[in-house]
C-alpha positions, 0 to 999 in steps of 0.5 A: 500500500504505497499510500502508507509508505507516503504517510509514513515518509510524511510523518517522520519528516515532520516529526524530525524537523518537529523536533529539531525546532523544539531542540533549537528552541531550548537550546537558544533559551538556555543560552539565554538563561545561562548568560551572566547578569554582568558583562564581565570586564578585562582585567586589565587595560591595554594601555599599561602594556603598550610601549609606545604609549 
């Protein structure tokens, strides 16, 4: 029954592409929850350690 192969295809495609999304989706908001609240900073300047400065 060639109809159920197609559904079959049809549906794994989907649930692939499904699942995938939802993969990318919690992966971009546990990035977004697992950044710093504060920028962090160079711990020293670059000026100091120029010489021609």
């Amino acid at each position: 029954m060639p109809q159920l192969d197609t559904i079959h295809i049809f549906f794994t495609f989907l649930w692939t592409w499904f699942t995938l999304y939802i993969f990318i989706k919690k992966t971009n908001t546990f990035k977004i929850i697992s950044t710093p609240k504060k920028p962090s900073r160079m711990k020293t300047s670059l000026k100091n350690q120029l010489p021609w400065t």
